[in-house]
C-alpha positions, -999 to +999 in steps of 0.1 A: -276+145-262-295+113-257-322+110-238-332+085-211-343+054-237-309+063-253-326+080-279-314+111-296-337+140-291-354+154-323-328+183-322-300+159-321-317+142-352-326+169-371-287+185-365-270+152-374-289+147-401-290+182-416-251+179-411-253+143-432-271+158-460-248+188-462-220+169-466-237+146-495-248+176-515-232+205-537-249+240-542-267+231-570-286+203-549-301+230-531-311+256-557-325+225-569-348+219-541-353+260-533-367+262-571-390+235-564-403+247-532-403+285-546-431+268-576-448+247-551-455+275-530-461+297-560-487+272-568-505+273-534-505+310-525-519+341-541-504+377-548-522+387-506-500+359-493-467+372-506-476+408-496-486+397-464-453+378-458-434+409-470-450+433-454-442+415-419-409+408-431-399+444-439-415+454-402-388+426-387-368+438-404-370+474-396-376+469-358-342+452-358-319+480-379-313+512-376-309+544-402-275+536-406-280+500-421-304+510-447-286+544-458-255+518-462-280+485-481-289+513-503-259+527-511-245+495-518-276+494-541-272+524-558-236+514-566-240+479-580-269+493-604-249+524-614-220+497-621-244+473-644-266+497-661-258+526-685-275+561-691-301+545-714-313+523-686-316+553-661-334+574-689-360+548-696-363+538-658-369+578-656-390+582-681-413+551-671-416+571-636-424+602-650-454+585-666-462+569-638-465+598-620-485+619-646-513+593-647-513+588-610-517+630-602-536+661-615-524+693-620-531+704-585-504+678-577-477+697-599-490+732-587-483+721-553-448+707-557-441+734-579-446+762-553-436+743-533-402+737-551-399+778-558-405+787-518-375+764-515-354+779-540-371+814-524-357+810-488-318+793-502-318+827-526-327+846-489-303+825-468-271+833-495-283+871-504-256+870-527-273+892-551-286+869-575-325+869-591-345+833-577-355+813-603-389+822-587-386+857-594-374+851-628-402+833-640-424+859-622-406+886-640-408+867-677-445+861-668-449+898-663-430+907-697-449+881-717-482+896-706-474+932-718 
């Protein structure tokens, strides 16, 4: 819409010309100009900056989705990886996180999950009484036999 001088208004401007240049161009044009302004901003930022940006983005991001939005991103996730990677990939990827985690935590750290991981396996064995020794219990009862 013009304004009172019969000048368009910077919106108008911006829109026409944004509309122009859209119609002059080809995808390529602008991955052209993202890669460029991707480096340039590489070049004027540090690894705070891009955290920074991130981190705020992720909090937008959660504020405006809900539980059911990121149980479906990630299963659409979990898909296309499965689809492009074979079961090399997720033993390496495994094995990388496994020693990851060993250098990051003690043994208290694998004490812990591991009684925590038997009370588990204690209260499902308690919940389905269906007669059958825990895993729990059997390593208790080998423990016991092995010490004789």
């Amino acid at each position: 819409m013009a304004n009172n001088n019969e000048k368009m208004s910077r919106e108008e401007a911006g829109r026409k010309g944004g509309e122009t240049t859209a119609k002059n161009h080809d995808k390529e044009f602008y991955q052209e100009i993202g890669q460029k302004g991707g480096e340039a901003t590489s070049e004027n930022h540090d690894k705070e900056f891009y955290q920074e940006i991130g981190q705020k983005g992720g909090e937008a991001t959660s504020e405006n989705h809900d539980k059911e939005f990121y149980q479906e991103i990630g299963q659409k996730g979990g898909e296309a990886t499965s689809e492009n990677h074979d079961k090399e990939f997720y033993q390496e990827i495994g094995k990388k996180g496994g020693e990851a985690t060993s250098d990051s935590h003690g043994k208290e750290f694998y004490q812990e999950i591991g009684e925590k991981g038997g009370e588990a396996r204690g209260k499902q064995r308690d919940d389905s009484d269906d007669g059958k020794m825990s895993r729990e219990e059997a390593g208790r009862k080998g423990g016991e036999k092995s010490r004789r």
